[in-house]
C-alpha positions as CSV (number, residue, x, y, z in Angstrom):
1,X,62.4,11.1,-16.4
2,X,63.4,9.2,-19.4
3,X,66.0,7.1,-17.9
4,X,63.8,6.3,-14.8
5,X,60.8,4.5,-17.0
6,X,60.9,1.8,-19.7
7,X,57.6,1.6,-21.6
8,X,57.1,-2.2,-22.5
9,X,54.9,-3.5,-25.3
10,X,53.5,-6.8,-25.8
11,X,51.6,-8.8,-28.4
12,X,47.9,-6.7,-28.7
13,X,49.6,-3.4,-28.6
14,X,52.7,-3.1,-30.7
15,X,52.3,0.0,-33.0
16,X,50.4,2.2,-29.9
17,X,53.2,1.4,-27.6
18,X,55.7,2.7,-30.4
19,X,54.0,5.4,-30.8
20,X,53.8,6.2,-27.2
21,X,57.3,5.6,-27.0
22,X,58.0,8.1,-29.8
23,X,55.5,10.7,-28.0
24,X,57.8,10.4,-25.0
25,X,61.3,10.2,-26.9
26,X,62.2,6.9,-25.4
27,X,63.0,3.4,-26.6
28,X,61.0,0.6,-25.8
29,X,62.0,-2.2,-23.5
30,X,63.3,-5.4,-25.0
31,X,60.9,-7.6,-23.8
32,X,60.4,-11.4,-25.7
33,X,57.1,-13.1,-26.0
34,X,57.1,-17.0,-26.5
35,X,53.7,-18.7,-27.1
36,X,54.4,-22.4,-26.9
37,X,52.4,-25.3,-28.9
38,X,50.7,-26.1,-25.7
39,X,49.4,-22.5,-25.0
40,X,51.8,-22.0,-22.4
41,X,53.2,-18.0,-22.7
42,X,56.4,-17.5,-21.6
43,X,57.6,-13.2,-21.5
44,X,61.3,-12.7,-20.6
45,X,62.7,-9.3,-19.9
46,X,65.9,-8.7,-22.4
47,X,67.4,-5.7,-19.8
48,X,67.6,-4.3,-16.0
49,X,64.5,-2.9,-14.4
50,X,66.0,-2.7,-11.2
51,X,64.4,0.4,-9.6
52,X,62.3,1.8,-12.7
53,X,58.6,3.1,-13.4
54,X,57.7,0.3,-16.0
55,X,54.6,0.4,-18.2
56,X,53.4,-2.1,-19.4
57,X,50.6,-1.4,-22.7
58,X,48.6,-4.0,-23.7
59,X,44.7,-4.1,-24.5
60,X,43.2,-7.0,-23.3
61,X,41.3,-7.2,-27.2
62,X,41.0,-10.8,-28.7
63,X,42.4,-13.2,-27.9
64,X,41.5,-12.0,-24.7
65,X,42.3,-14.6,-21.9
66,X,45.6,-14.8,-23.8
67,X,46.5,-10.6,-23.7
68,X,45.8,-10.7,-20.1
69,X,48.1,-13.6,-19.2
70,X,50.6,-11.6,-20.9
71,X,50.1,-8.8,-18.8
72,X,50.2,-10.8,-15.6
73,X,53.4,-12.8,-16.5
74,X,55.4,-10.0,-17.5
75,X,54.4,-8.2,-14.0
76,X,55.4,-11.0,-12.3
77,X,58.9,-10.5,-14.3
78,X,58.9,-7.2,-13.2
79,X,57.9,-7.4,-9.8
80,X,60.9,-10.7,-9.3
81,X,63.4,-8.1,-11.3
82,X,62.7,-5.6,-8.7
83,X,61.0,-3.1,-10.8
84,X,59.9,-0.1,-8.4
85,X,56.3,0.6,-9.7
86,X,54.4,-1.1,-12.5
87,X,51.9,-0.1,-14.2
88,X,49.8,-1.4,-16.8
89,X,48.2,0.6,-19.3
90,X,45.3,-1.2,-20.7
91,X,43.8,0.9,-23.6
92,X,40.9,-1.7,-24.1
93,X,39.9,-3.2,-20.2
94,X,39.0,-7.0,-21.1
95,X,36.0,-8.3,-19.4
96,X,34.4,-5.0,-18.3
97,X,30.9,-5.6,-19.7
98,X,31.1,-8.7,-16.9
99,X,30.5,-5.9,-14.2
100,X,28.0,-7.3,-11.9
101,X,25.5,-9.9,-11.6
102,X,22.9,-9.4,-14.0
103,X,21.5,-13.1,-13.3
104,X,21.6,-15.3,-10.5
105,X,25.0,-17.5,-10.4
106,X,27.1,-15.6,-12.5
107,X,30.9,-14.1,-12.0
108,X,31.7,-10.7,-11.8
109,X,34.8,-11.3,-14.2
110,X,35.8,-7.1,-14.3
111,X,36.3,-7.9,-10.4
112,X,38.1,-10.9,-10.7
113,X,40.8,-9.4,-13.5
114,X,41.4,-6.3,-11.2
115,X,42.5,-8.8,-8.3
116,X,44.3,-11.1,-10.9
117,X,46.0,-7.8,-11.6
118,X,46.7,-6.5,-8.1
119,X,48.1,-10.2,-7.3
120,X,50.6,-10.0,-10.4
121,X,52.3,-7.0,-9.0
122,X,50.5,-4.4,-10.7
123,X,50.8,-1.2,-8.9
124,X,48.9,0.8,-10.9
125,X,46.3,0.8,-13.8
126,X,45.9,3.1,-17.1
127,X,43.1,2.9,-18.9
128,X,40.6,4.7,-21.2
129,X,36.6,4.8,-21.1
130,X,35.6,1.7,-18.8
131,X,32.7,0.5,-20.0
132,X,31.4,0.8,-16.5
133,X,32.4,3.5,-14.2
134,X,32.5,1.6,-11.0
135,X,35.1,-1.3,-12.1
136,X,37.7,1.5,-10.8
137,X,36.4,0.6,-7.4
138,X,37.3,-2.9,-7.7
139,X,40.6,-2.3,-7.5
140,X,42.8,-1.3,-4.2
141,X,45.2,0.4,-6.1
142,X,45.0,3.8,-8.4
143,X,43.1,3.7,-11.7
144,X,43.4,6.6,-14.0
145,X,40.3,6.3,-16.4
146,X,41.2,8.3,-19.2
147,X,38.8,9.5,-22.0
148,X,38.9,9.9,-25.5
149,X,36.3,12.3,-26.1
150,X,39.0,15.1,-26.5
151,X,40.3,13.5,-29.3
152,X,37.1,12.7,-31.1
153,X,36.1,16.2,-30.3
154,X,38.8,17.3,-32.0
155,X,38.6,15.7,-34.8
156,X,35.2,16.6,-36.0
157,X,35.8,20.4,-34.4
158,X,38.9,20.0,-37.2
159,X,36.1,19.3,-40.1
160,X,33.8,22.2,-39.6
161,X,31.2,20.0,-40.2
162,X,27.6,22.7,-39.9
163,X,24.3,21.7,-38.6
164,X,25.3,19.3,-35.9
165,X,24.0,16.7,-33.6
166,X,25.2,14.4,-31.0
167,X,23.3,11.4,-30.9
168,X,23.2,8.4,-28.1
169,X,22.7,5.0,-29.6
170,X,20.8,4.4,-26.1
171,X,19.9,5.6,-23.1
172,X,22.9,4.7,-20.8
173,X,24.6,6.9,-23.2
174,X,23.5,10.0,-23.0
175,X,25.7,11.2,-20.6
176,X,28.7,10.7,-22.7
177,X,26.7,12.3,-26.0
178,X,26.1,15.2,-23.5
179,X,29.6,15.6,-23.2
180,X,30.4,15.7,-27.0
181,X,27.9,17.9,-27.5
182,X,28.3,20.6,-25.2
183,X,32.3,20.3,-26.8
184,X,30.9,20.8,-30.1
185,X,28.1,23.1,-28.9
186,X,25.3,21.3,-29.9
187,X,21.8,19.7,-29.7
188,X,21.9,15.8,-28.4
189,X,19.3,13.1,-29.8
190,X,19.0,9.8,-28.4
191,X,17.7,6.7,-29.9
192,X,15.3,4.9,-28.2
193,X,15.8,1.0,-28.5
194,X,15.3,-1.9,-27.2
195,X,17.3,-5.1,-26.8
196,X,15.8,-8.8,-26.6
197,X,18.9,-10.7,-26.3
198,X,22.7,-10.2,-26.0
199,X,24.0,-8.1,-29.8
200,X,20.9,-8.3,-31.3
201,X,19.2,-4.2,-30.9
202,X,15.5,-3.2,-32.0
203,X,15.3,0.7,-32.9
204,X,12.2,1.7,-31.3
205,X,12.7,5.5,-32.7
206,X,14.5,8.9,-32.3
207,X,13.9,11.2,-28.9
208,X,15.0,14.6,-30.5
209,X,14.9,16.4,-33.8
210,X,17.8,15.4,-36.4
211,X,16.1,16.5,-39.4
212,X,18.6,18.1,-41.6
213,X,21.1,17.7,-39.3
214,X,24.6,16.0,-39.8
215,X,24.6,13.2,-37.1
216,X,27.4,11.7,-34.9
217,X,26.4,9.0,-33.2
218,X,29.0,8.7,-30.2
219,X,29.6,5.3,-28.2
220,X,32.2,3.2,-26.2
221,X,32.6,0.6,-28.3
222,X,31.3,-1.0,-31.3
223,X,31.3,-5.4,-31.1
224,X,29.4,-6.7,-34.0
225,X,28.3,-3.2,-34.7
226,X,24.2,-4.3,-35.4
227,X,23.4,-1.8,-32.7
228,X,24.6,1.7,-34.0
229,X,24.5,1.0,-37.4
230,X,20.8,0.3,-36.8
231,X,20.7,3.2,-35.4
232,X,22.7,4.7,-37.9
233,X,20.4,4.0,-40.6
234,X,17.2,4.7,-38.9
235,X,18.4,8.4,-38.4
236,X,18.8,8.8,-42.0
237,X,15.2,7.7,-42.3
238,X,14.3,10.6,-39.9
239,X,15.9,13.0,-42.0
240,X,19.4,13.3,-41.0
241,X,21.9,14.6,-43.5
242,X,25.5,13.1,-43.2
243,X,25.3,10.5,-40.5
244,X,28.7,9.8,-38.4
245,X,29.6,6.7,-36.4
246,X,32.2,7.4,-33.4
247,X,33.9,5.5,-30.5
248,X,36.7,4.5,-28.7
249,X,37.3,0.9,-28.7
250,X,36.7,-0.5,-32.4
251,X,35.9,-4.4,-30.7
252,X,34.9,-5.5,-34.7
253,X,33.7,-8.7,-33.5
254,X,32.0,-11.0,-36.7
255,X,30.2,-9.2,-39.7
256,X,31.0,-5.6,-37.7
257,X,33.5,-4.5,-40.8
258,X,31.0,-5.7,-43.1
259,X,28.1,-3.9,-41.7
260,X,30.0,-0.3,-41.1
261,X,31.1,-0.4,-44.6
262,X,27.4,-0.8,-45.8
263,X,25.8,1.8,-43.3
264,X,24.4,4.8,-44.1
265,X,27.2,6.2,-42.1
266,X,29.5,8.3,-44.1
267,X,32.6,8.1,-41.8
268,X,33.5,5.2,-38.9
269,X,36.2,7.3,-36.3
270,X,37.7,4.9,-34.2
271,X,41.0,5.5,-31.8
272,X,43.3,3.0,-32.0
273,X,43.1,1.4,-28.5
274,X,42.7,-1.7,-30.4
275,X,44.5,-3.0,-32.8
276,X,42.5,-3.1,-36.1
277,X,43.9,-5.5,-38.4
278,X,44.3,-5.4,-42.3
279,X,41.8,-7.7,-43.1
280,X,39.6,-6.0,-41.0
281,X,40.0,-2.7,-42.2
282,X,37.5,-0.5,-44.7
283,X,37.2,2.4,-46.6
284,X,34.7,4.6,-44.4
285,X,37.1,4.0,-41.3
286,X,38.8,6.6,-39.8
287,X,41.3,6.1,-36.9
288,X,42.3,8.7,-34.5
289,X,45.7,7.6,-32.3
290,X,45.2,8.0,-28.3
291,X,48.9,7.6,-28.0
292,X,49.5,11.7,-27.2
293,X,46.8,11.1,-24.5
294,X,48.5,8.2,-22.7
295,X,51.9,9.9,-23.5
296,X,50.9,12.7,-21.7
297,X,49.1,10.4,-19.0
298,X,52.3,8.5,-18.1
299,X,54.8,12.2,-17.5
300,X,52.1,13.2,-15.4
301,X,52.4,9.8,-13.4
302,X,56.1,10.5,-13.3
303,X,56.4,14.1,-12.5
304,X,53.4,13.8,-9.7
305,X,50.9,16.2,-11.4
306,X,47.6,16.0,-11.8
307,X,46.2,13.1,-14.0
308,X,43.5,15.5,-15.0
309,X,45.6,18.3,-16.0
310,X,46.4,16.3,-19.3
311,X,43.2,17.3,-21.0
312,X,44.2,20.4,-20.8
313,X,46.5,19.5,-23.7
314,X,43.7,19.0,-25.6
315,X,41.4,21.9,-25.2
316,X,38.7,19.9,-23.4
317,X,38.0,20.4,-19.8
C-alpha cells in the first residue's frame, strides 16, 4: 500500500501531514508551492504520480480563499499527471458555516466549494466534524466525515477527572455533548443562550445541574471564542468546580487567545486540524493530534474496509 499512495502536504497543513506520513511509514510527496507578488499560486509536483492514490491534506484555515486554491491547483496537477484517485483531506472544511440561505440573496458558499472541488479533479473528500451535517450531500462524490470525539474522549477518560459533566454551549449542540457524555458516562448540561448578531453570544442560563461538578464544555469550533468562554464563566457562577473548554477546530479568530487564557476555564483541548501558530499559542492550551485518526482513515480507503471501522481503534463506537 505504501508504494501505491503519496500523501502530499501543502501550506496550512505541514506538521499534521508529517505526522500523518510518519503514522503511515511513508515519505511525503515533493510538491513546491510558489505564491507570486501578484497573488497568483503556482504548485508543481517534484515526482511521478502516474497511477497512485494521492492525498492531498490541507485545512482550508486562514487565509482561506488562498488554502483552497491550493487544493484545487494541485488537483488539477494531479489529475493532468494522471494520478488514479485523489483525494483531499480537509481537516478544517472552509466555508461550512455558509450552509444555506439564512437571508434572502445570499450564496450557499459550502455548496459552491464542493463543486469547485469536484471540478478540480477531486475524487474523493476527508474530513472531520462538518459544521453542518448535510454539506456531505453537496457533493457527488464520497465524503468521509470523520470525528474527533474519540480523541477528546480519550483524553479526559486518560485524566480521571471525578464528578463530571458534559456541557453544550447551545442548543444545536447537544447532540454532540450527548455523545461525549454517554463516552464518559455522564450527566449533560446545556447552556441556554441567545445570540443578537453574528460572534457576539448572551448567556441566558444553565438547563441542568453542574453544581460541584467539573465541566467540559464540548464544541466544533471556537472563532473569537466570546461564546463558550461566556459560557465558560457563567458555569463557574452556577457552581461548577473545574471548568474545561473542548473542540475540534481551534479557528482563534481576533482576541480568541486572549480571552481563553483569561477564562475561568482551567484547560483549552484543541486537535490540531488547524494549525495554531506561536504567537497564538497560551498556557491553558492543550492540543490533541488527529493525525492517527486520518492515518488510520486513509489504509482504510486503500485496503477497501470500512471507513467506520477506524474508531474502533480508538475504543469509541
Amino acid at each position: 500500500m505504501k508504494n501505491k499512495i503519496t500523501v502530499f502536504a501543502l501550506s496550512a497543513s505541514q506538521e499534521l501531514a508529517k505526522k500523518i506520513a510518519q503514522e503511515l511509514g511513508c515519505d511525503l510527496g515533493a510538491c513546491k508551492v510558489n505564491h507570486f507578488a501578484d497573488g497568483e499560486i503556482l504548485v508543481e509536483i517534484g515526482e511521478s504520480v502516474r497511477g497512485k492514490d494521492v492525498f492531498i491534506v490541507q485545512s482550508t484555515s486562514n487565509p482561506v480563499t488562498e488554502n483552497l486554491m491550493e487544493i484545487l491547483i494541485l488537483a488539477d496537477a494531479l489529475k493532468r499527471a494522471s494520478a488514479n484517485e485523489i483525494t483531499a483531506v480537509i481537516p478544517y472544511f472552509g466555508y461550512a458555516r455558509q450552509d444555506r440561505k439564512a437571508k434572502p440573496r445570499q450564496p450557499i458558499t459550502a455548496k459552491l466549494v464542493a463543486d469547485l472541488l469536484q471540478t478540480a479533479g477531486v475524487n474523493r473528500v476527508v474530513t472531520i466534524d462538518l459544521h453542518a451535517a448535510q454539506i456531505q450531500g453537496y457533493f457527488n462524490e464520497p465524503v468521509d466525515e470523520m470525528m474527533a470525539m474519540p480523541l477528546l474522549s480519550n483524553y479526559f477518560k486518560s485524566k480521571n477527572i471525578p464528578d463530571l459533566c458534559v456541557v453544550s454551549p447551545d442548543h444545536g449542540g447537544a447532540a454532540r455533548a450527548r455523545k461525549l457524555s454517554e463516552a464518559l458516562n455522564a450527566p449533560i448540561a446545556i447552556i441556554d443562550k441567545r445570540r443578537p448578531k453574528p460572534n457576539v453570544a448572551e448567556v441566558m442560563g444553565i438547563i441542568g445541574d453542574v453544581s460541584g461538578k467539573n465541566c467540559i464544555v464540548i464544541d466544533d469550533m471556537i472563532d473569537t471564542g466570546g461564546t463558550i468562554v461566556a459560557g465558560a464563566n457563567k458555569l463557574k457562577e452556577f457552581g461548577a468546580k473545574d471548568v474545561y473548554i473542548a473542540c475540534t477546530h481551534g479557528v482563534l479568530s481576533g482576541p480568541a487567545t486572549q480571552r481563553l487564557q483569561d477564562s475561568d476555564a482551567k484547560e483549552v483541548v484543541i486537535t490540531d486540524t488547524i494549525a495554531i501558530p506561536e504567537e497564538k499559542k497560551f498556557a491553558k492550551l492543550v492540543q490533541v493530534s488527529v493525525a492517527p485518526l486520518l492515518a488510520r482513515t486513509i489504509e482504510s480507503i486503500e485496503s477497501d474496509l470500512p471507513v467506520s471501522d477506524v474508531f474502533k481503534f480508538f475504543d469509541f463506537d
